[in-house]
Each structure stands twice: as structure tokens, then as C-alpha cells.
CHARMM-style PDB file with segment names, atoms N, HN, CA, C and O in Angstrom:
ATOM      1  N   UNK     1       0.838  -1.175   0.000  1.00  0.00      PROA
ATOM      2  CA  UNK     1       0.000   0.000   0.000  1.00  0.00      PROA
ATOM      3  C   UNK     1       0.884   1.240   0.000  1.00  0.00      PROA
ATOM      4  O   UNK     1       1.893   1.389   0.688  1.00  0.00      PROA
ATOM      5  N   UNK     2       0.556   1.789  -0.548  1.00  0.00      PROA
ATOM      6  HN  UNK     2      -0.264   1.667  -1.107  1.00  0.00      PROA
ATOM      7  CA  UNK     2       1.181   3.811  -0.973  1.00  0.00      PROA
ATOM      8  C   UNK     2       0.731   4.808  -0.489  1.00  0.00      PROA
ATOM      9  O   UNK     2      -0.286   5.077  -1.128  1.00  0.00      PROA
ATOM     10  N   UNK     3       0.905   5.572   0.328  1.00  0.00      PROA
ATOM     11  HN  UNK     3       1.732   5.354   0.847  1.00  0.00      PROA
ATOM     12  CA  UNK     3       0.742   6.843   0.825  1.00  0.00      PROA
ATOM     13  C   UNK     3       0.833   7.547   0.307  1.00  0.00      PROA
ATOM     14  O   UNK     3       2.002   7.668  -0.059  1.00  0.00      PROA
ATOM     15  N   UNK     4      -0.036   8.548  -0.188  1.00  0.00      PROA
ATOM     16  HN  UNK     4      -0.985   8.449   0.110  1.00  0.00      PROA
ATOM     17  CA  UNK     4       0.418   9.996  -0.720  1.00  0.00      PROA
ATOM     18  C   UNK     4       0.193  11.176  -0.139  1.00  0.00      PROA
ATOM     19  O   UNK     4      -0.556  11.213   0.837  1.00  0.00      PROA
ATOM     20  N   UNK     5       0.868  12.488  -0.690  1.00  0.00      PROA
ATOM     21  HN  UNK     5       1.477  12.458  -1.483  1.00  0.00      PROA
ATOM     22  CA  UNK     5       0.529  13.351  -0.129  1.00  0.00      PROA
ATOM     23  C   UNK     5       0.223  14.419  -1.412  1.00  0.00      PROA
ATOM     24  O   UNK     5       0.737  14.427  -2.531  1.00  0.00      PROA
ATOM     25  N   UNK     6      -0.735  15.257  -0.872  1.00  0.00      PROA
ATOM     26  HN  UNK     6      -1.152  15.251   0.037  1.00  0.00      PROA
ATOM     27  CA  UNK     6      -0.854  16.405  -1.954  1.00  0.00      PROA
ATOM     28  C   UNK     6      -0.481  17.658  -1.571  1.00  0.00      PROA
ATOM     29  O   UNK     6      -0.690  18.079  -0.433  1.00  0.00      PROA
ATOM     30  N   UNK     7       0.200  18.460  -2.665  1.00  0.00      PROA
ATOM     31  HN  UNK     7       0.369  18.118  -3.589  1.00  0.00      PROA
ATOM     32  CA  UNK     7       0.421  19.575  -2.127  1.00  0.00      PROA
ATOM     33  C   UNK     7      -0.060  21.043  -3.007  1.00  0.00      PROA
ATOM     34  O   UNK     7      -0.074  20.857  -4.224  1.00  0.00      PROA
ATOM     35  N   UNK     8      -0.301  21.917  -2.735  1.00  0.00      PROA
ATOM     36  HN  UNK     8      -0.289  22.069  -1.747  1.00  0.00      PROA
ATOM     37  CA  UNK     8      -0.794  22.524  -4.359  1.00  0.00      PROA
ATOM     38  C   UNK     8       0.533  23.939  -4.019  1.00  0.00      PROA
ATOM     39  O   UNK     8       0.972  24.472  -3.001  1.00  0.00      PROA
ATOM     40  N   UNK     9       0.811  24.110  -5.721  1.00  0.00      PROA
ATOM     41  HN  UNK     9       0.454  23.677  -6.548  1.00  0.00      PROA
ATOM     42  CA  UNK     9       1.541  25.507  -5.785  1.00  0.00      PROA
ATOM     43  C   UNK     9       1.233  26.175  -6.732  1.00  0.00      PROA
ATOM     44  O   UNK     9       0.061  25.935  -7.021  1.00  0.00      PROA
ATOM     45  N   UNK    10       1.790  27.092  -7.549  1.00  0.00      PROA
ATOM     46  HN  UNK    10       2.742  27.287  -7.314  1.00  0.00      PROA
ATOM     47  CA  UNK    10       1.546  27.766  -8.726  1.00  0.00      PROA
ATOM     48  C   UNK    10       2.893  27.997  -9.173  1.00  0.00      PROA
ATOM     49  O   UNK    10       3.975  28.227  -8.632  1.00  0.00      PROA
ATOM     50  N   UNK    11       2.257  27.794 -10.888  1.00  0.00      PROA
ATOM     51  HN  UNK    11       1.378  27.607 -11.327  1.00  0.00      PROA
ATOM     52  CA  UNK    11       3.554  27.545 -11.569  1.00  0.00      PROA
ATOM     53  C   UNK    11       3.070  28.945 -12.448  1.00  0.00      PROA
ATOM     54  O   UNK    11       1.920  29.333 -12.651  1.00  0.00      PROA
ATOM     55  N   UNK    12       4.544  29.647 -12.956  1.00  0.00      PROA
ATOM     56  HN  UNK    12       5.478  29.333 -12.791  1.00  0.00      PROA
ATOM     57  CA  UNK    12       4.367  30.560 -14.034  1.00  0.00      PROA
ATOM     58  C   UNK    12       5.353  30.323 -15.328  1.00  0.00      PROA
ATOM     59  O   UNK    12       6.300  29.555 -15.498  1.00  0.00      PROA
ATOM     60  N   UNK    13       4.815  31.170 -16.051  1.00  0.00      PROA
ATOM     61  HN  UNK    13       4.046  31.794 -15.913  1.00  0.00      PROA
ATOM     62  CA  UNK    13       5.523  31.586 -17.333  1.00  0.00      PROA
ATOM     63  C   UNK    13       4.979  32.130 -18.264  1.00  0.00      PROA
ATOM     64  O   UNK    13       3.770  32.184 -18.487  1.00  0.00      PROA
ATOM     65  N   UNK    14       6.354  32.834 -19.236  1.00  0.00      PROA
ATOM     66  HN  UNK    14       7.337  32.790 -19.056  1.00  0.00      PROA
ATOM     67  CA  UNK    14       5.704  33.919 -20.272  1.00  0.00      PROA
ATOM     68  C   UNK    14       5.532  33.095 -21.534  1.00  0.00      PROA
ATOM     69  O   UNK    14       5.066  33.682 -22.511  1.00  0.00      PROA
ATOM     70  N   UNK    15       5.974  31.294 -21.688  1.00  0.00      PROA
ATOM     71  HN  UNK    15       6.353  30.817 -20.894  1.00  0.00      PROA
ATOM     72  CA  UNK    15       5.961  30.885 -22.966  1.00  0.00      PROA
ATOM     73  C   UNK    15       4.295  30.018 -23.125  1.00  0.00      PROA
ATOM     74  O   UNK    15       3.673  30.117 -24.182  1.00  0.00      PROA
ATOM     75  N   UNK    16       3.790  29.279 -22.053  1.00  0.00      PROA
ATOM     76  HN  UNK    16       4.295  29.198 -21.194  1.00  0.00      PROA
ATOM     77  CA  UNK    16       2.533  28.938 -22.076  1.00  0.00      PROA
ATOM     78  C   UNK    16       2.172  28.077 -20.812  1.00  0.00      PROA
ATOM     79  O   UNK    16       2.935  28.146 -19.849  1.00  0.00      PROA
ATOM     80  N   UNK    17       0.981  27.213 -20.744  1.00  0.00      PROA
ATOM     81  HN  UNK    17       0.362  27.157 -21.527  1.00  0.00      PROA
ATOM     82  CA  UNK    17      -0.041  27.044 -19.313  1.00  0.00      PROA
ATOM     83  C   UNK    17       1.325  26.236 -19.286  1.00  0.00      PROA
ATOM     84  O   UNK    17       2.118  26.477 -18.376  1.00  0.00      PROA
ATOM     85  N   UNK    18       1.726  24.981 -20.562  1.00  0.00      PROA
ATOM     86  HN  UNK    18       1.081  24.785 -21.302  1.00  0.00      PROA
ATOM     87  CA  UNK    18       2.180  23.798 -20.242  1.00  0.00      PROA
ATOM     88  C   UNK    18       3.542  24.114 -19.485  1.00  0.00      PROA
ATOM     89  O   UNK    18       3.915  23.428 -18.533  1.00  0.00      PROA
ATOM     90  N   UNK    19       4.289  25.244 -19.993  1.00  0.00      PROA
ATOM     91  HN  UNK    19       3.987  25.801 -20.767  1.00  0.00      PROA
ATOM     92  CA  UNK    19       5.588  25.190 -19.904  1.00  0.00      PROA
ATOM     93  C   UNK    19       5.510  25.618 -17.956  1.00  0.00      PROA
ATOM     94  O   UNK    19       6.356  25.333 -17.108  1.00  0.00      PROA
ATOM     95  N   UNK    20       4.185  26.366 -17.769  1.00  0.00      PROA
ATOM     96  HN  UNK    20       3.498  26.597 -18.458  1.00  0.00      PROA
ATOM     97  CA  UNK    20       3.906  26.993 -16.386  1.00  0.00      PROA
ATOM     98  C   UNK    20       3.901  26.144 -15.290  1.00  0.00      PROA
ATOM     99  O   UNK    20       4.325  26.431 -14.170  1.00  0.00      PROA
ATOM    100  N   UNK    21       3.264  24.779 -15.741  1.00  0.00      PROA
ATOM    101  HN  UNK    21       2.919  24.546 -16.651  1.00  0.00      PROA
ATOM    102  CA  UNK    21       2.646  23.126 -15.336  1.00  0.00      PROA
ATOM    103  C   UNK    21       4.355  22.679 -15.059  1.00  0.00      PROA
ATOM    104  O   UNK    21       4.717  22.333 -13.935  1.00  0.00      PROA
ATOM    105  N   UNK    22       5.085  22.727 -15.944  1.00  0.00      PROA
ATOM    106  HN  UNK    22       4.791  23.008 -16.858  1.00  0.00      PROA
ATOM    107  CA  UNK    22       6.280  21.850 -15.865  1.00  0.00      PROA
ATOM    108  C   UNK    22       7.308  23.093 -15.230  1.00  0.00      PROA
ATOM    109  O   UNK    22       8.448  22.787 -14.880  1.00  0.00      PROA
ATOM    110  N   UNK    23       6.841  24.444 -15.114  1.00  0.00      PROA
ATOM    111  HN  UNK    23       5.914  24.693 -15.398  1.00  0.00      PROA
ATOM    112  CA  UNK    23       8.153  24.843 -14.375  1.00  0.00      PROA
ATOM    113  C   UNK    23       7.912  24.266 -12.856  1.00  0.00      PROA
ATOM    114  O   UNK    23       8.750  23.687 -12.164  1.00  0.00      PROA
ATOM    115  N   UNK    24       6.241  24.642 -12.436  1.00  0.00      PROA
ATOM    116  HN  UNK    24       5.561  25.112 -12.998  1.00  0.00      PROA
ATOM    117  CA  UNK    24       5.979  23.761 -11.154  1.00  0.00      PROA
ATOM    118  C   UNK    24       6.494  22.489 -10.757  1.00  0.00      PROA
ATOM    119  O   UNK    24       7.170  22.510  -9.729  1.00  0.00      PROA
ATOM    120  N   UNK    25       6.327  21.311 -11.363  1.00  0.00      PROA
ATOM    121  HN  UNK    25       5.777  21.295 -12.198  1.00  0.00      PROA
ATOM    122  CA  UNK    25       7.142  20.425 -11.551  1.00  0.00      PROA
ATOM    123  C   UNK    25       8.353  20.378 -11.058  1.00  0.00      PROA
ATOM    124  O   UNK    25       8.746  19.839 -10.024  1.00  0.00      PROA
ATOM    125  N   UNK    26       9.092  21.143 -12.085  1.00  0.00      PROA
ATOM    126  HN  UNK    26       8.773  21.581 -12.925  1.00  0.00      PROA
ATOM    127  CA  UNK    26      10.333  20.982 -11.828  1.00  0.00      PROA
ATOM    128  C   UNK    26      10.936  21.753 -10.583  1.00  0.00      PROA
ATOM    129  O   UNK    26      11.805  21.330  -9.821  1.00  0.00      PROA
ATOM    130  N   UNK    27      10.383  22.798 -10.545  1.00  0.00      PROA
ATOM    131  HN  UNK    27       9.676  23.142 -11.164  1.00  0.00      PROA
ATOM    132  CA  UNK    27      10.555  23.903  -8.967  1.00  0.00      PROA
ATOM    133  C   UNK    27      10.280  22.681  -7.716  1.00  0.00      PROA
ATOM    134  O   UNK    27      11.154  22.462  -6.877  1.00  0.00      PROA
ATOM    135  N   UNK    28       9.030  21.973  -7.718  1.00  0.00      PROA
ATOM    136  HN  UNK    28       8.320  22.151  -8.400  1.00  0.00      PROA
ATOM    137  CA  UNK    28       9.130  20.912  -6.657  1.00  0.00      PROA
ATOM    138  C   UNK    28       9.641  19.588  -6.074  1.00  0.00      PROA
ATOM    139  O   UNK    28       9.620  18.956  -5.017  1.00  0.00      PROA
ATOM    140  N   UNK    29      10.274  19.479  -7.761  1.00  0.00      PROA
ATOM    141  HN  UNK    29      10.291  19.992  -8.619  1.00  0.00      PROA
ATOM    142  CA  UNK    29      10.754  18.462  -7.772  1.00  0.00      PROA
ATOM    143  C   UNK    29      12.612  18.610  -7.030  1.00  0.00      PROA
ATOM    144  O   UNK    29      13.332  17.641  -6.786  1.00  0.00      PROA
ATOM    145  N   UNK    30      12.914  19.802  -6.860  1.00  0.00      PROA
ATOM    146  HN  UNK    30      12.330  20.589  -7.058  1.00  0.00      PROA
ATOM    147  CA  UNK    30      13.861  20.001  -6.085  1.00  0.00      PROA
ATOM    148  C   UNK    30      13.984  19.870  -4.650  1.00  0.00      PROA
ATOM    149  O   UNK    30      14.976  19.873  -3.921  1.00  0.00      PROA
ATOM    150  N   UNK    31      12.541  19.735  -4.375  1.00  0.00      PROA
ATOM    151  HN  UNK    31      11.735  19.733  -4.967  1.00  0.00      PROA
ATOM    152  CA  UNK    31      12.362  19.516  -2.599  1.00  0.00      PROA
ATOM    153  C   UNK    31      11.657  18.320  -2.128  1.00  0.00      PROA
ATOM    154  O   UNK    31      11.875  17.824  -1.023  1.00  0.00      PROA
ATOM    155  N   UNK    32      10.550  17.721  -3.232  1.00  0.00      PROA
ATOM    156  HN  UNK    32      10.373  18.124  -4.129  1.00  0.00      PROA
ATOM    157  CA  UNK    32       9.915  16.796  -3.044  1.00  0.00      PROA
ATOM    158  C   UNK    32      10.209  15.632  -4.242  1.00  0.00      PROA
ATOM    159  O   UNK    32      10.399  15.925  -5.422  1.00  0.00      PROA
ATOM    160  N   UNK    33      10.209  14.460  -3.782  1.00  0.00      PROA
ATOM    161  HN  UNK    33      10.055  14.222  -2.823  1.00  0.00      PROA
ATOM    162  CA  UNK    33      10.656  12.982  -4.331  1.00  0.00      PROA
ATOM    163  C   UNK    33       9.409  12.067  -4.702  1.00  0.00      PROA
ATOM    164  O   UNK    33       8.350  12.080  -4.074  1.00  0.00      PROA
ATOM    165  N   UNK    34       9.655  11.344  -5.706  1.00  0.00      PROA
ATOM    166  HN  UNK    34      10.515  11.333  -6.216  1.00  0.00      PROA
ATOM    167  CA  UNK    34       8.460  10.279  -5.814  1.00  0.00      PROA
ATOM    168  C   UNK    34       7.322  11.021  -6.081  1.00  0.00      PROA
ATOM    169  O   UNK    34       6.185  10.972  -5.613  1.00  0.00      PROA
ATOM    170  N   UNK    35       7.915  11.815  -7.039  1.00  0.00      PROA
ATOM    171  HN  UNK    35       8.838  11.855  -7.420  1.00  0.00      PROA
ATOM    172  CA  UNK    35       6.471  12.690  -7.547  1.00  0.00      PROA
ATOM    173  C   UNK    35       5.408  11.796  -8.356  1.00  0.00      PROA
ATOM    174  O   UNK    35       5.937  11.124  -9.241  1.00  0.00      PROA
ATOM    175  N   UNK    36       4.181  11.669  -8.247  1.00  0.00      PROA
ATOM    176  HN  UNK    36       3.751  12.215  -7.528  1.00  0.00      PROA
ATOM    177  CA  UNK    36       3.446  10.657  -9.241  1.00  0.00      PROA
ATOM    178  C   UNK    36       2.911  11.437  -9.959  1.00  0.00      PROA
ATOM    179  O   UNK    36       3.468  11.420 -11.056  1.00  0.00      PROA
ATOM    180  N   UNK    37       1.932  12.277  -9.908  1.00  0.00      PROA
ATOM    181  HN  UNK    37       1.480  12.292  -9.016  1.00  0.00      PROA
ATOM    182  CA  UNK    37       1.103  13.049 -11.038  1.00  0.00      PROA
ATOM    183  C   UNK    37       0.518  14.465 -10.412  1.00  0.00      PROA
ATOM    184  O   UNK    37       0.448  14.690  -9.204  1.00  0.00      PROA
ATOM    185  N   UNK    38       0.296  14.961 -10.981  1.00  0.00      PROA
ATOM    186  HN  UNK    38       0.353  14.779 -11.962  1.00  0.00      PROA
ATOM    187  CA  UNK    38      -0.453  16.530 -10.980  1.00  0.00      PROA
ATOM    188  C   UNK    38      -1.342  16.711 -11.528  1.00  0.00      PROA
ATOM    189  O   UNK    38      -1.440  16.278 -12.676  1.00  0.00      PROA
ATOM    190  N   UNK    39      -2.481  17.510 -10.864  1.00  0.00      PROA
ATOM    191  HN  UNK    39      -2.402  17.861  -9.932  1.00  0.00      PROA
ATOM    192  CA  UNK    39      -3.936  17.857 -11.600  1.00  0.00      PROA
ATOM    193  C   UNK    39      -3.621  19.631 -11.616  1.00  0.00      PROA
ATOM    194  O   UNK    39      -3.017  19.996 -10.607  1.00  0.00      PROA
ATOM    195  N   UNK    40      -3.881  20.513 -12.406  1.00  0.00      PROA
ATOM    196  HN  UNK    40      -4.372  20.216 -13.225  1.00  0.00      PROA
ATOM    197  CA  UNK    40      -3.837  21.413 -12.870  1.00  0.00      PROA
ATOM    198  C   UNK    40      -5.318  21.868 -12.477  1.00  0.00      PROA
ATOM    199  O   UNK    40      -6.314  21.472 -13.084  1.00  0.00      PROA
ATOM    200  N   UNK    41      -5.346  22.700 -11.447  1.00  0.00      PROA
ATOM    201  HN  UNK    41      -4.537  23.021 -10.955  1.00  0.00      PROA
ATOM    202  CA  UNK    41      -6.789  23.025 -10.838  1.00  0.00      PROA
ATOM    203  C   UNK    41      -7.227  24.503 -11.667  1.00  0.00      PROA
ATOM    204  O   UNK    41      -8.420  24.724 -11.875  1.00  0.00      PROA
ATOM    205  N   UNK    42      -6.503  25.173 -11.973  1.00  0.00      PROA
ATOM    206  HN  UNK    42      -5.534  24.994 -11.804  1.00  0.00      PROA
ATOM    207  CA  UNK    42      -6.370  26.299 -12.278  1.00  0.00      PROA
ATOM    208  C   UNK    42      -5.780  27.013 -13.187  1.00  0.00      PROA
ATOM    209  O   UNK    42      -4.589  27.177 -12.922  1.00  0.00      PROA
ATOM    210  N   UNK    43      -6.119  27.499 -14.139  1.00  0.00      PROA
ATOM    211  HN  UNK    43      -7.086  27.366 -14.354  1.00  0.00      PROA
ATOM    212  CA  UNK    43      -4.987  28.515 -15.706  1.00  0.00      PROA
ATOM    213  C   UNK    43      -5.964  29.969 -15.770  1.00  0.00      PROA
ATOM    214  O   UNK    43      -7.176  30.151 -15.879  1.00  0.00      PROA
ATOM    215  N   UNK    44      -5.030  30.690 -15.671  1.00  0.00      PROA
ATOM    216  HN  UNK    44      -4.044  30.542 -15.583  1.00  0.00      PROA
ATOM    217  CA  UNK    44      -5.164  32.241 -15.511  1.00  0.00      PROA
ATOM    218  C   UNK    44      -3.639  32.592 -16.523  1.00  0.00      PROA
ATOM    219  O   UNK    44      -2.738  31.832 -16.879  1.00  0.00      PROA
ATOM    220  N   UNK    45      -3.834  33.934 -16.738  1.00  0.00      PROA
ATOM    221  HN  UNK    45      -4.565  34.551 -16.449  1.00  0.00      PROA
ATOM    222  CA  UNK    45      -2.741  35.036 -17.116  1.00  0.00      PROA
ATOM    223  C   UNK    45      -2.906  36.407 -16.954  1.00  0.00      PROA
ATOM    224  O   UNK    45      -3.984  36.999 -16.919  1.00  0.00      PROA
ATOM    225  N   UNK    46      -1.429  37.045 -16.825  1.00  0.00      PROA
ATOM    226  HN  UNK    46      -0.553  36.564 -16.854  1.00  0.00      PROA
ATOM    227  CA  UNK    46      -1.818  38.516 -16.997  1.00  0.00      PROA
ATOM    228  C   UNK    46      -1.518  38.934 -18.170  1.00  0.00      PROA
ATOM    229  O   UNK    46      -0.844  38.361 -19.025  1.00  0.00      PROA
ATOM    230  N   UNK    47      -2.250  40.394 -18.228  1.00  0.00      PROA
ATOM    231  HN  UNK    47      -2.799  40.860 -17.533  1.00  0.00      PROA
ATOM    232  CA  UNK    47      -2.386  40.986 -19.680  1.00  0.00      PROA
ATOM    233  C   UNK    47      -1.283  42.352 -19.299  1.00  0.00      PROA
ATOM    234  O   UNK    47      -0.943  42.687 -18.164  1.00  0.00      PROA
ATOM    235  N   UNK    48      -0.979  42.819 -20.239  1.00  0.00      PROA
ATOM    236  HN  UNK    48      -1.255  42.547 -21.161  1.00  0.00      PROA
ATOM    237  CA  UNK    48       0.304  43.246 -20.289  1.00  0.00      PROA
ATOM    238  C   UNK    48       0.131  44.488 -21.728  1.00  0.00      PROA
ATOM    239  O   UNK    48       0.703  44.009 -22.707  1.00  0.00      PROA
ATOM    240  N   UNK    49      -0.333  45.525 -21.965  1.00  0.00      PROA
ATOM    241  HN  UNK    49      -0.798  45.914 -21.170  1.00  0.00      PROA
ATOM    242  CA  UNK    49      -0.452  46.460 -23.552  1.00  0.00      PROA
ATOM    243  C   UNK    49      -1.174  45.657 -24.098  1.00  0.00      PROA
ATOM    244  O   UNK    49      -1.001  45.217 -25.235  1.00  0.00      PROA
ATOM    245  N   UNK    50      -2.209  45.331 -23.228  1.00  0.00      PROA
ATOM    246  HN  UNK    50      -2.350  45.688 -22.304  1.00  0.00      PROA
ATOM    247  CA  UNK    50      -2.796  44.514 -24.547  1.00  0.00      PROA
ATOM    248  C   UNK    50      -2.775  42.654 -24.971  1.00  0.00      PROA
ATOM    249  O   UNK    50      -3.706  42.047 -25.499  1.00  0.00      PROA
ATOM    250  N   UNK    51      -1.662  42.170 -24.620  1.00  0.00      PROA
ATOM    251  HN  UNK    51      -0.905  42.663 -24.190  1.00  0.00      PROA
ATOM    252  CA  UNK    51      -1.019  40.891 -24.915  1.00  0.00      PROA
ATOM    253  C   UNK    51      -1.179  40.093 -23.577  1.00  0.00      PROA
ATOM    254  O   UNK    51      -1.443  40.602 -22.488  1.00  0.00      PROA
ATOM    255  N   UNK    52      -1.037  39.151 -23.756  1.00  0.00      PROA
ATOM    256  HN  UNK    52      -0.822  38.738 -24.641  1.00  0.00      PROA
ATOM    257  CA  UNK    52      -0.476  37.487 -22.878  1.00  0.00      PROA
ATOM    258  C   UNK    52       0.471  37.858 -22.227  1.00  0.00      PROA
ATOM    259  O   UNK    52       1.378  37.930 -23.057  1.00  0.00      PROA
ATOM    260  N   UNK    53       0.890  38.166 -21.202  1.00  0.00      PROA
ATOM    261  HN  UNK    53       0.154  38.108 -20.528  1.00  0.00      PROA
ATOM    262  CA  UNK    53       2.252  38.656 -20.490  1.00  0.00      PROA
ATOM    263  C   UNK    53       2.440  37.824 -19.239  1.00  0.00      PROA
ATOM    264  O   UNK    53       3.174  38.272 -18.359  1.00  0.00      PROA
ATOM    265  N   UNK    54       1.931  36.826 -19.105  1.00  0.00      PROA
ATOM    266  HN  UNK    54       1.334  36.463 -19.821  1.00  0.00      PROA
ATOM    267  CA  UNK    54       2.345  35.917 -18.270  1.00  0.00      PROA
ATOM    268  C   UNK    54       1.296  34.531 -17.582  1.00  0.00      PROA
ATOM    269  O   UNK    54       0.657  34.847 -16.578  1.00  0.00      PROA
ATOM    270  N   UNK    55       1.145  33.249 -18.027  1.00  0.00      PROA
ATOM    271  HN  UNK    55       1.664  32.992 -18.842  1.00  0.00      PROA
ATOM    272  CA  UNK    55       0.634  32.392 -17.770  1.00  0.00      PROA
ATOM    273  C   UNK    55       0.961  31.626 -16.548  1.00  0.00      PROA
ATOM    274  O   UNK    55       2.089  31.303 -16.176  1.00  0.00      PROA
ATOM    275  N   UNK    56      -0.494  31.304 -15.804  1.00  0.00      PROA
ATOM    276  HN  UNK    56      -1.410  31.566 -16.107  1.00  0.00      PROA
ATOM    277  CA  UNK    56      -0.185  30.879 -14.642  1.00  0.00      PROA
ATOM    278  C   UNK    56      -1.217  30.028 -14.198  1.00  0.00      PROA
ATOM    279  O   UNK    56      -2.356  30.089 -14.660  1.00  0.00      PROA
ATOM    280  N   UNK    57      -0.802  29.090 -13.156  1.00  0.00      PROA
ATOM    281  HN  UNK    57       0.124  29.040 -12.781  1.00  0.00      PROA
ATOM    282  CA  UNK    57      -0.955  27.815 -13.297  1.00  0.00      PROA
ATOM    283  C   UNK    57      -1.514  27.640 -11.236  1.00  0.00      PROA
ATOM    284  O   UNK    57      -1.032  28.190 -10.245  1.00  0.00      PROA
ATOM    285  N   UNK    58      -2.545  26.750 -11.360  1.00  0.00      PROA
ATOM    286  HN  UNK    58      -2.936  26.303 -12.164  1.00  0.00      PROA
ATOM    287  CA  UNK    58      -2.247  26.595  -9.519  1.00  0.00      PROA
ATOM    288  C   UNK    58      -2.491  25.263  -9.926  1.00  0.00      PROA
ATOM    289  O   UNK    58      -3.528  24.924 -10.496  1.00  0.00      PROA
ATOM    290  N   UNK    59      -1.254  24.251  -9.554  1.00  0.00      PROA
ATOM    291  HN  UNK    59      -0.412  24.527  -9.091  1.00  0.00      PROA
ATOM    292  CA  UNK    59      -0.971  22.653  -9.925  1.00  0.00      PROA
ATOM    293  C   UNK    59      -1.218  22.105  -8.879  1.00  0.00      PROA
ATOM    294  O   UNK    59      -1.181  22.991  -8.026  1.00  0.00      PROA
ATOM    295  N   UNK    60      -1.571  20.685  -8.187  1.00  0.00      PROA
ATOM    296  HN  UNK    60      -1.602  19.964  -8.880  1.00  0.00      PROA
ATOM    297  CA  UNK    60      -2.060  20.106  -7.326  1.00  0.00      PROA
ATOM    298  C   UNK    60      -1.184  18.638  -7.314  1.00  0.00      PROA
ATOM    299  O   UNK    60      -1.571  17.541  -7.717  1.00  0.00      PROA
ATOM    300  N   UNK    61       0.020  18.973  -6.760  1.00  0.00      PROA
ATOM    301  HN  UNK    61       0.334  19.864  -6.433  1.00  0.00      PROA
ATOM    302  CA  UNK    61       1.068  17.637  -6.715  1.00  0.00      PROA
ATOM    303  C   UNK    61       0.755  16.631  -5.575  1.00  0.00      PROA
ATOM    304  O   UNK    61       0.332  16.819  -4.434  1.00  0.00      PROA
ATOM    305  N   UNK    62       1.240  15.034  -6.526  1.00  0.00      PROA
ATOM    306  HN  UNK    62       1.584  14.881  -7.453  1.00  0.00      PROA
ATOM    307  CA  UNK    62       0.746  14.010  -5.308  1.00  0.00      PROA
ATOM    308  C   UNK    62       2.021  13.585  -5.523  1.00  0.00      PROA
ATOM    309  O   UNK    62       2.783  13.692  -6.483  1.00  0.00      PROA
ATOM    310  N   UNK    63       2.111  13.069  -4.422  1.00  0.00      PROA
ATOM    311  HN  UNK    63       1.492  12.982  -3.642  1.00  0.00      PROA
ATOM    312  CA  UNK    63       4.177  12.327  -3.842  1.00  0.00      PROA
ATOM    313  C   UNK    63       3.939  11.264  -3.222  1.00  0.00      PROA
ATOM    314  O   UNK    63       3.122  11.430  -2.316  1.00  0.00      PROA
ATOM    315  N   UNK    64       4.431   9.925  -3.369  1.00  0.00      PROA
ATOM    316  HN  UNK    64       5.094   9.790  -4.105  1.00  0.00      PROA
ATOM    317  CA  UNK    64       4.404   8.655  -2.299  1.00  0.00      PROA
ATOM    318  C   UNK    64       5.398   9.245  -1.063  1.00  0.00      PROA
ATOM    319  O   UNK    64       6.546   9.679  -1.165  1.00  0.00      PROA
ATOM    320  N   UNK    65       4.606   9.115   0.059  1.00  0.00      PROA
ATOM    321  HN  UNK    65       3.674   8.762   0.142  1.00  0.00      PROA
ATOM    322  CA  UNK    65       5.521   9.274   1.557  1.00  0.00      PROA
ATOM    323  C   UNK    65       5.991   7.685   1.865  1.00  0.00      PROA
ATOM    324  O   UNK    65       5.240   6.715   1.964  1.00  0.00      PROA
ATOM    325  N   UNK    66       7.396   7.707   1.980  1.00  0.00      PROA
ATOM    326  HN  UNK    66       8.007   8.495   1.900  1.00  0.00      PROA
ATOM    327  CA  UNK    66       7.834   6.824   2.346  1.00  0.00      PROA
ATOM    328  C   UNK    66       8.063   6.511   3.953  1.00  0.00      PROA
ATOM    329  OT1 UNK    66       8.583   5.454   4.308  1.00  0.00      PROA
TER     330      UNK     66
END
């Protein structure tokens, strides 16, 4: 049997949701181990003159606790 834990953060970026999804990822994956999957609860951006000026993400990470 597997334990998990969830944790939620927010991911950004100026190139898109996905790249926003995987900077989260990778930002947590520096502190937390045995990452299994992420649900993406949330996609927003700010507007900027007009334009897309920054995509953002509130991701919902699950981790096996060992």
C-alpha cells in the first residue's frame, strides 16, 4: 500500500499554461521525491499592452511518503 501526499503551488511563465505546469514540476521536484502526477486546478494570465504577459498555473502535486 502507498501513501500519498498532496500539495498545491503555482507555476508561471511567459511561454505557455504547459511550460507553467512543468516549471511547477520541476521547482518541486527540487524539494519533493516520488512525484506521481499533478492535476492542474487552475490557468489564468496577466495581460500586459494589450497581450499574454504571463501564464499561470495553480498545480495540485501528489508524492508517495515513504
Amino acid at each position: 500500500m502507498s501513501v500519498l501526499k498532496v500539495i498545491e503551488i503555482l507555476g508561471n511563465s511567459e511561454k505557455g499554461w504547459e511550460d507553467a505546469a512543468a516549471q511547477a514540476v520541476a521547482h518541486a521536484s527540487k524539494s519533493v521525491s516520488h512525484i506521481r502526477s499533478v492535476n492542474i486546478q487552475n490557468q489564468s494570465a496577466t495581460v500586459k499592452d494589450g497581450k499574454i504577459h504571463e501564464y499561470r498555473v495553480n498545480v495540485k502535486i501528489s508524492f508517495e511518503v515513504k
